[in-house]
N, C-alpha and C positions, 0 to 999 in steps of 0.2 A: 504494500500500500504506500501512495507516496500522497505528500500537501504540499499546496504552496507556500513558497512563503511567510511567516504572519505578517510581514509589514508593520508598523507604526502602529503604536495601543489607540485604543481609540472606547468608546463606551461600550459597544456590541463585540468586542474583540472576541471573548472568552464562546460565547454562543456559534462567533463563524465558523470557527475551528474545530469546538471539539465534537462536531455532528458526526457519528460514525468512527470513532476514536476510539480504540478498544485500550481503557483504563483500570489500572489494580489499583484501589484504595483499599489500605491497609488501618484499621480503627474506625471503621467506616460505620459502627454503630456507637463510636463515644460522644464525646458534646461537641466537638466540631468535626468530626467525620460524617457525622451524621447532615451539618450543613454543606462541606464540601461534594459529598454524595447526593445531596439532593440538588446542589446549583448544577452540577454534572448530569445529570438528571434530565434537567430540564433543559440542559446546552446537547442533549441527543447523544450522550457519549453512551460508549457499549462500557458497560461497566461491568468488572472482578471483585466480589469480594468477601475475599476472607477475613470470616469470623468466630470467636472461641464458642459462641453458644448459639444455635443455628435459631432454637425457640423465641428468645431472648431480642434476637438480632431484627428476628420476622415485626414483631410489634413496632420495634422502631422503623422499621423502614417502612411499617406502612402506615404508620401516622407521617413520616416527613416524604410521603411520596418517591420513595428510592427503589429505584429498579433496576435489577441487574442478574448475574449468575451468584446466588449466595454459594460458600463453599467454607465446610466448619472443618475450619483448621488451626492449631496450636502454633500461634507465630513465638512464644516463648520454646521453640524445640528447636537445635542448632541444623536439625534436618529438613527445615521447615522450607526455606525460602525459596532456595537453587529449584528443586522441582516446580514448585509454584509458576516462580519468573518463567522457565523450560516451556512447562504444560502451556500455560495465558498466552504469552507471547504481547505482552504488550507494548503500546508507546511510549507510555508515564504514567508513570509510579507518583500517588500521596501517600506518603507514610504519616500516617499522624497515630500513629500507636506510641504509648508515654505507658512511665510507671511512675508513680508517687504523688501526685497530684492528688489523689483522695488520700487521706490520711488513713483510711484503713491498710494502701501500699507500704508494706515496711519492711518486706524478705530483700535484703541486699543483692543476695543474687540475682533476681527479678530486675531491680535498677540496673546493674548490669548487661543484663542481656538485653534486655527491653530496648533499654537508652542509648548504649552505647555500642552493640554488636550488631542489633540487627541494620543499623543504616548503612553500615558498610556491605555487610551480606545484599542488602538488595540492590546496592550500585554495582557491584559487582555482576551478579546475575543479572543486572541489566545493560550488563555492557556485554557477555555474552549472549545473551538468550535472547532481547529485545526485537521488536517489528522494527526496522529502520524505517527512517522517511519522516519523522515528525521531526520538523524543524526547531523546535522550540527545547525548554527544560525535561530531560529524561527522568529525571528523580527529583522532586519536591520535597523534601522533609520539612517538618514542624520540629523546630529549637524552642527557645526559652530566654528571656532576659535572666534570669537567673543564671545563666550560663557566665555573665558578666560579672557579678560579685559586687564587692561595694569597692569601685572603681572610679567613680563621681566621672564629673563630666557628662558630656549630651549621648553615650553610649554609641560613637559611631563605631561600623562593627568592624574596625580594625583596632579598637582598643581593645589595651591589654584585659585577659581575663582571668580573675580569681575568684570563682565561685564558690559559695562558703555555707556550701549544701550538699547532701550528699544526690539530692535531685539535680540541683547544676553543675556538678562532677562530673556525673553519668551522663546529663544531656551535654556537658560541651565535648567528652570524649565522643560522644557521637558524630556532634558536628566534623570533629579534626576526622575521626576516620572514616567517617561520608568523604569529606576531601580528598583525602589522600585515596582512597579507592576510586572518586571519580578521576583524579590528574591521572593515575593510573593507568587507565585504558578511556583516556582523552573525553569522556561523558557530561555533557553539559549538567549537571545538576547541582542543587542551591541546597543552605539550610534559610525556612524562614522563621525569624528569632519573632516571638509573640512574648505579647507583655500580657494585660490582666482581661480576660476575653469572659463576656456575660451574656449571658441571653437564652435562650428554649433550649432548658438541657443540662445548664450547671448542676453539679453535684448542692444535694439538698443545703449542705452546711455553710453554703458561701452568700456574702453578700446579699447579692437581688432575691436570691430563692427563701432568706432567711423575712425578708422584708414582705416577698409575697403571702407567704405561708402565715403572716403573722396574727392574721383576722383581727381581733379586738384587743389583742394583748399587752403592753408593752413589748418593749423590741430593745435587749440587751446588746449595746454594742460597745466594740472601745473608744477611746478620746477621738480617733478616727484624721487623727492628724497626718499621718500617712500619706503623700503622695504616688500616684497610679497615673498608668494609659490605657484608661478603659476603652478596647475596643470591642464595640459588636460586633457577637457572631457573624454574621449573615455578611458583613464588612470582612471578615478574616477569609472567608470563604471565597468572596467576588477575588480578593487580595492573591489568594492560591491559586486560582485560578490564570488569571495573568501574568502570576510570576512563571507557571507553567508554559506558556504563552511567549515567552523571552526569550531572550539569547543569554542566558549567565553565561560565563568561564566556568571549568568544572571547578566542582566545590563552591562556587562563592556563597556568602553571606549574605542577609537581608533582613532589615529592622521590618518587621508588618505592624506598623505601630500610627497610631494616631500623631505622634507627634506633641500631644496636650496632655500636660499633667492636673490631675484634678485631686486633691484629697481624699479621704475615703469618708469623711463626714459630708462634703460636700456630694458626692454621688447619692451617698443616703438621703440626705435633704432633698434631693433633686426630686431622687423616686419618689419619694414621699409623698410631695405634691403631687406626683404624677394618681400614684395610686391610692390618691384621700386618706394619707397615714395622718393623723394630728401631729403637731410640730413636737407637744410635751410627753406621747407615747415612746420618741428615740432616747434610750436612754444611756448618750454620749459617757463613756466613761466608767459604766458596768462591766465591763471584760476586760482582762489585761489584754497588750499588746503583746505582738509575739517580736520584737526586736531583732533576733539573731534571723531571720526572714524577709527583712526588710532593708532595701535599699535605697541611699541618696544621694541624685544623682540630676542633672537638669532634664530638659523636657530630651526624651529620646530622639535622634535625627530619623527622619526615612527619607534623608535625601536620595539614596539611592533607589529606594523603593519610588521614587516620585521620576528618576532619572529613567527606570528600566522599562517602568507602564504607564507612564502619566497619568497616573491616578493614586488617591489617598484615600485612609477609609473617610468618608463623610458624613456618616451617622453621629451626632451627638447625642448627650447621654439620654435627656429624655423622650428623645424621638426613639431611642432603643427601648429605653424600661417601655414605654408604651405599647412601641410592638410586641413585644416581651408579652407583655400584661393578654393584645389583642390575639397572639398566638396560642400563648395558652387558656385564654377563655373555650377553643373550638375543642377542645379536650377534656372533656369534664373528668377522665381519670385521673389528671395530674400528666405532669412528667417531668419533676425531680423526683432523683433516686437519692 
């Protein structure tokens, strides 16, 4: 199969292209696999995708509209990938499979392999096994600003990194060996570094879904001083997409960030009004902070993210909780886990 050229980013980019695309999305039922799977979706891609719980997997993809060849397979098995990439034959690969973001993730080997082995394994097998002809990014991975440390500055991503987690350990070991396995056997593919991403899907215990869930209660939170780049979902997804879309160098980096840093009491207020919370229900200051988790730093650059698609994410925050709110109204079963 061969495409032309992509040509210049432009608004409708990501839909010209990947019509008839045969895509592996890997996490394809977590909280933003599930949106990258369903922008994909809806841009006509023939889509792959392996998942740990076939039962599990079915529910979500068909509340987010995701269609494809499901196939339940254990991407934590070192045996896992090489046949996969082999059998699909695909153009591009999103890996957004992560461990430790839910706090129930705490087996270190898991961070390991998860984070750090499998990016490499799948550049690899897609530098042998892949469909040629897709002009654009062959591997996609999803990194972490965590991968940075508390490093200050506007986090452009040739600064230095020391991550001071054992979640930004494991993900920027990843990032390094996605690189060196794409320079390897010459493979366009990118890491793109995400910062604090919200919207239909978060794990129950964070932020928006803490504030959703709260019906008439008060709403324990901390001082909330904390600076973030909340970016919407449905924004990281459009983001993936066109970096997919690009010409990276193999390995390179990419901030998918908004660019704007907002406080974490300030996103709370924001929703608030969005979602008729009373001002004197937050109550700033009831939960410690977690400090050894938190970084400060200026507003994150995505100049290069802005250089490679001409485009940023453009959702602001209440226009998100909103959607947020109008998405999950059409779901009367919930859908934080």
């Amino acid at each position: 199969m061969s495409h032309r050229p992509l040509g210049g980013p432009g608004p409708g980019m990501p839909d010209r292209h990947f019509a008839g695309v045969r895509v592996l999305v890997t996490g394809a039922a977590g909280f933003i696999g599930r949106w990258v799977a369903r922008r994909l979706t809806e841009a006509g891609a023939d889509l792959i995708l392996p998942v740990l719980e076939r039962r599990s997997a079915d529910a979500v993809f068909a509340r987010y509209a995701v269609r494809g060849t499901i196939l339940e397979l254990d991407l934590g098995s070192p045996d896992s990938v090489e046949p996969l990439v082999r059998a699909a034959r695909p153009l591009v690969v999103f890996n957004l499979v992560g461990y430790g973001i839910n706090r129930s993730e705490r087996d270190e080997s898991l961070f390991w392999r998860i984070n750090a082995d499998l990016p490499a394994e799948l550049a690899r097998a897609m530098g042998e096994h892949r469909e040629r002809g897709w002009p654009g990014a062959s591997v996609v991975h999803v990194g972490s600003i965590a991968e940075y440390g508390p490093v200050g500055g506007d986090l452009a991503e040739d600064s230095p990194a020391r991550p001071a987690t054992l979640y930004g350990r494991t993900k920027l070991s990843g990032t390094v060996r996605l690189a060196e396995a794409c320079q390897g056997c010459n493979l366009p593919g990118l890491t793109a570094r995400l910062a604090t991403v919200y919207g239909p899907g978060e794990h129950s215990g964070r932020l928006l879904p803490t504030l959703l869930g709260a019906g008439d209660a008060p709403v324990p939170l901390s001082a909330g001083l904390q600076k973030r780049d909340f970016t919407y979902v449905e924004d990281v997804a459009e983001g993936l997409l066109r970096l997919a879309a690009a010409r990276p160098a193999p390995g390179e980096i990419v901030n998918l960030v908004t660019g704007v840093l907002t406080t974490v009491r300030e996103f709370a207020e924001i929703a608030a009004r969005v979602l008729a919370i009373e001002p004197n229900r937050l109550r700033f200051g009831a939960l410690a902070a977690r400090p050894d988790e938190e970084m400060e730093h200026l507003p994150i650059t995505n100049v290069k993210l802005r250089r490679l698609t001409g485009w940023a994410p453009p959702t602001g925050i209440a226009e998100g909780v909103r959607r947020t709110r109008e998405f999950l109204a059409l779901d009367p079963q919930g859908d934080y886990r």
